[in-house]
C-alpha positions as CSV (number, residue, x, y, z in Angstrom):
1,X,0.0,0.0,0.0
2,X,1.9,3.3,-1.1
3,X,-0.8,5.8,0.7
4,X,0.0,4.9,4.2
5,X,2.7,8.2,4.9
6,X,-0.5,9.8,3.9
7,X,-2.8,8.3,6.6
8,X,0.1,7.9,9.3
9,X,0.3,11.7,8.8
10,X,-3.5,12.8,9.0
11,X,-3.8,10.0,12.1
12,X,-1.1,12.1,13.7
13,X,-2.6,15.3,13.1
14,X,-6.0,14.6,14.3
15,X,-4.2,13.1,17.5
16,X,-2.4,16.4,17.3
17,X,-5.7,18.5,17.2
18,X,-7.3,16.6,19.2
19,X,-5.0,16.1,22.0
20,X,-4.5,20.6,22.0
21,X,-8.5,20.9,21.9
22,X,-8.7,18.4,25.0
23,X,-6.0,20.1,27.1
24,X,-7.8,23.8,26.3
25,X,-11.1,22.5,27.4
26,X,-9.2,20.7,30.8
27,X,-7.1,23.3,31.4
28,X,-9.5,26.3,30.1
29,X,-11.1,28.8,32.7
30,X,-14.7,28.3,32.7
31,X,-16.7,31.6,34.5
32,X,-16.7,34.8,32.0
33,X,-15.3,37.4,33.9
34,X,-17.0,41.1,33.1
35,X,-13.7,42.0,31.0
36,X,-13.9,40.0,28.9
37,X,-17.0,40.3,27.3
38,X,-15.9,44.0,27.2
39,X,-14.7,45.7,23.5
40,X,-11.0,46.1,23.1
41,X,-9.2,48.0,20.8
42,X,-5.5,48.8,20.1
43,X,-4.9,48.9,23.8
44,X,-7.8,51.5,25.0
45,X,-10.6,50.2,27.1
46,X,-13.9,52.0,26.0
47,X,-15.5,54.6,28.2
48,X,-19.0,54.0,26.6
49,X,-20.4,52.0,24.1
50,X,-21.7,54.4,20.9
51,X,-24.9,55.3,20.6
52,X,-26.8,53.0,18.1
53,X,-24.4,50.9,17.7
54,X,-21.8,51.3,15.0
55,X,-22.5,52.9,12.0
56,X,-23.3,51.0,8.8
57,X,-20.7,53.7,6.9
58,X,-17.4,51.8,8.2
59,X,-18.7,48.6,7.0
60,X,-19.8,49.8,3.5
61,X,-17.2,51.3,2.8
62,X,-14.8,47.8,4.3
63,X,-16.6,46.6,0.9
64,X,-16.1,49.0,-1.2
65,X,-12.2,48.8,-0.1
66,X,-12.3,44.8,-0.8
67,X,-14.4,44.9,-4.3
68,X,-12.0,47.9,-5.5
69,X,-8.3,46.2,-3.7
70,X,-9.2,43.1,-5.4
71,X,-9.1,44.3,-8.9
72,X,-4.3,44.8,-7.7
73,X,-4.4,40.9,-7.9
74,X,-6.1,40.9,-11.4
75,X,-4.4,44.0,-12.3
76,X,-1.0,42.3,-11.0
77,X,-1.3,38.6,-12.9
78,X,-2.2,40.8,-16.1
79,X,0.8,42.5,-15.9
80,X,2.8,39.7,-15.7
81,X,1.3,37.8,-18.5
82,X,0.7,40.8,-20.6
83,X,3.3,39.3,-23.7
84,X,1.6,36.0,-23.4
85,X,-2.4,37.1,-24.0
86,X,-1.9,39.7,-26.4
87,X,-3.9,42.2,-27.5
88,X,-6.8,40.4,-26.8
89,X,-6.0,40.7,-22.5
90,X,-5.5,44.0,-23.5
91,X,-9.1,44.7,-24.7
92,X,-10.3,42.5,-22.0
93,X,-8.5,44.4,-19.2
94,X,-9.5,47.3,-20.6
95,X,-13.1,46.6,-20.3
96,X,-12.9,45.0,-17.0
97,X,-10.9,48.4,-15.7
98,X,-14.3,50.1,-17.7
99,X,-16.5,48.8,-15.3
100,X,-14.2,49.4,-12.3
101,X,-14.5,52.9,-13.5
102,X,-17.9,52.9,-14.3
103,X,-19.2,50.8,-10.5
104,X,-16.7,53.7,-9.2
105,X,-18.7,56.9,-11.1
106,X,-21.7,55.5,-10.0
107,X,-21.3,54.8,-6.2
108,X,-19.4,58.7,-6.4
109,X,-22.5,60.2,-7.9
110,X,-24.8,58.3,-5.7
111,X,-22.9,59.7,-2.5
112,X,-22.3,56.3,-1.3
113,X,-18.1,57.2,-0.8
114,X,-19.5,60.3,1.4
115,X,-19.8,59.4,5.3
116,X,-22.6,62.5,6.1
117,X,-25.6,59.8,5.5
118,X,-27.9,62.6,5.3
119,X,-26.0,63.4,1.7
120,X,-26.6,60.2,-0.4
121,X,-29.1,60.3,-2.8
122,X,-30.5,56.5,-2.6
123,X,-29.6,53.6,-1.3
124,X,-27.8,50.8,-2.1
């Protein structure tokens, strides 16, 4: 049998996994303390919580970050293979930085980059 490396190795990491998520649950505290249900950020302890809760403005704008940062990795592998597609990556990179452009004129003129809410002119 030439797969048995294989299985030795997942049988020792399930032992490993195992044996770690045995010792935390032995060896874990078990009564939540008040601190620790507390937020925590770059080392200052909240005075008060925010009214409301947070703001949906930090997290739409968290996805507009991701949708826009994730057009580097296509932009980057283009780049490196632009000899290799040709003229036709180019025209395709070209339209796909099109609609980039064109998602990005249309959140802009929407008012859905500005953080005053009361500013936007619909929703998304």
């Amino acid at each position: 049998m030439a797969g048995w490396p294989f299985l030795l190795f997942i049988g020792l990491v399930l032992l490993v996994v195992t044996g770690l998520m045995g010792l935390s649950y032995v060896l874990g505290g078990r009564r939540p303390a008040r601190w620790k249900t507390e937020p925590y950020e770059s080392g200052i302890a909240p005075t008060e919580r925010p009214p409301g809760g947070i703001s949906v403005e930090f997290y739409r704008i968290a996805v507009f970050f991701v949708i826009f940062d994730v057009e580097a990795v296509f932009l980057f592998a283009w780049a490196v293979t632009l000899r290799e597609v040709g003229w036709r990556g180019f025209v395709e990179m070209a339209v796909f930085i099109g609609l980039l452009v064109a998602a990005l004129a249309y959140l802009w003129g929407s008012g859905s980059l500005d953080w005053r809410a009361r500013t936007r002119k619909g929703r998304l």
